[in-house]
C-alpha positions as CSV (number, residue, x, y, z in Angstrom):
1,X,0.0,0.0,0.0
2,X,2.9,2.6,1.2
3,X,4.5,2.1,-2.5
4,X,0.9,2.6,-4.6
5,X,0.6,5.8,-2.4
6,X,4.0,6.9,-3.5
7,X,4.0,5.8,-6.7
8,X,0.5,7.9,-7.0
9,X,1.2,11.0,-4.8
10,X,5.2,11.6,-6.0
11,X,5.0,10.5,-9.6
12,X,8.5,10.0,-11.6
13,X,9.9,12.6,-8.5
14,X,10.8,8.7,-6.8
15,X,12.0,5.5,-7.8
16,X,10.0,3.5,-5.2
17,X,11.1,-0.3,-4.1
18,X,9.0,-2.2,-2.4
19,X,10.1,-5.7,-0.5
20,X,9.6,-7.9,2.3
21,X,11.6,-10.1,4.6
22,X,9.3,-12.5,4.1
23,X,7.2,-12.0,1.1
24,X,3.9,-13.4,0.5
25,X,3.0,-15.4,-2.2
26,X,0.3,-12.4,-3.6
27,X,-0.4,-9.0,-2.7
28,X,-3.4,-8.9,0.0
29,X,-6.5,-9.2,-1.4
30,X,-8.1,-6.7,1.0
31,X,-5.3,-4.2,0.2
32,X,-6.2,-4.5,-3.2
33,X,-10.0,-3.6,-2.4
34,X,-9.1,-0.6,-0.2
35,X,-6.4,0.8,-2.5
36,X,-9.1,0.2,-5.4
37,X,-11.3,2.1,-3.2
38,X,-8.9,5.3,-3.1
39,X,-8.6,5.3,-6.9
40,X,-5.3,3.1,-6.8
41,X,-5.1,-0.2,-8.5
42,X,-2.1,-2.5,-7.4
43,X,-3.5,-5.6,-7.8
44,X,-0.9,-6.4,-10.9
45,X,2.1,-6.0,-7.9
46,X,4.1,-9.2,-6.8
47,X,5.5,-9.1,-3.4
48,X,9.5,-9.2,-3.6
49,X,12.1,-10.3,-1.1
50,X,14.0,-7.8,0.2
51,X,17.9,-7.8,-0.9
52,X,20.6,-5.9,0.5
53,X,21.1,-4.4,-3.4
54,X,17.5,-2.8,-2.7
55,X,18.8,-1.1,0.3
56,X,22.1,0.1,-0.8
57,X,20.5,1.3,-3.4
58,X,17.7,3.7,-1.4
59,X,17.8,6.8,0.5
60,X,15.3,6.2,2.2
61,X,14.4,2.8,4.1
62,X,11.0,2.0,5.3
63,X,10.3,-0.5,7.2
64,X,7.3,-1.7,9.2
65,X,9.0,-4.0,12.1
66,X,11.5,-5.7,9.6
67,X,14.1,-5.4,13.1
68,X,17.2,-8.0,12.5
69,X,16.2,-8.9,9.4
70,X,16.6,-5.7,7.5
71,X,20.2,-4.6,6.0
72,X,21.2,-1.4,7.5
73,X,23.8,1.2,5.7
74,X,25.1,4.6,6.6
75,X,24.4,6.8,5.1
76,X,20.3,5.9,4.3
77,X,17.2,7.7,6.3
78,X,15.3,4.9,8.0
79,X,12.1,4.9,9.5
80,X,10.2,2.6,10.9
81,X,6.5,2.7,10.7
82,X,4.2,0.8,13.5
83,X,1.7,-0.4,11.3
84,X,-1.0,-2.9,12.3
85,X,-0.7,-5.8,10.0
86,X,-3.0,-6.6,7.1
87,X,-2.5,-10.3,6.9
88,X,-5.3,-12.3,7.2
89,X,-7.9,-8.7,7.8
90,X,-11.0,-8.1,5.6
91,X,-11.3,-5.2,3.9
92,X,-13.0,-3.2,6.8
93,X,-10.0,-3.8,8.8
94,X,-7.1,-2.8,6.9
95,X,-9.1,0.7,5.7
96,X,-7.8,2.6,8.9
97,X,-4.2,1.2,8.2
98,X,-4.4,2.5,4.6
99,X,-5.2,5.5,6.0
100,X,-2.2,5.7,8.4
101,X,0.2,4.5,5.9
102,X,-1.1,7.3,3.2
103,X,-0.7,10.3,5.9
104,X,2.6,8.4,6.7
105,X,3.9,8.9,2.6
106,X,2.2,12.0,2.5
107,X,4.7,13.3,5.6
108,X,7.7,11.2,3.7
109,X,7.1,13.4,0.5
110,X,7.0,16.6,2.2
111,X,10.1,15.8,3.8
112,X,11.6,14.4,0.6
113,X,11.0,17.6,-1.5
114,X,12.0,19.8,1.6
115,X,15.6,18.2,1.4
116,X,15.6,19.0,-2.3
């Protein structure tokens, strides 16, 4: 959800990455739904493990309780967003965590285009 939002809000301003220690097979159907339901279609996403390449790579690093299992650099701005997690909610559940993730990337790109 946090890279639809960015992808969406920032445009070609960021080269987004998105990646998880431990990937799911699919994106979260009820994601899907309540991006879908903000005009955002990521349905045709496939969750990707995350490699130290992806990292090194980044300025930024955003994670959402990755702890040990995340690669950190010098150098990179990371933050680490307390999400609830979507797994395994229905649609009704995951709309308020939409929510807090899209005020969260809204913050990120105001910060981001403040730096430049």
């Amino acid at each position: 959800m946090a890279a639809g939002f960015l992808r969406h809000l920032a445009g070609d301003r960021v080269e987004v990455r998105s990646a998880g220690s431990l990937p799911g097979d699919r994106v979260n159907p009820a994601a899907v739904s309540a991006m879908a339901e903000t005009g955002i279609d990521i349905a045709g996403q496939q969750p990707k493990v995350l490699t130290t390449e992806a990292v090194q790579a980044s300025d930024y690093v955003i994670t959402m309780g990755c702890g040990d299992a995340c690669p950190v650099f010098p150098g990179k701005h990371y933050l680490d967003w307390a999400l609830d997690d979507p797994a395994g909610q229905g649609v009704e559940a995951v709309r308020p965590i939409r929510d807090a993730i899209r005020a969260r990337v809204e913050a990120l790109i105001a910060e981001i285009d403040g730096r430049g």
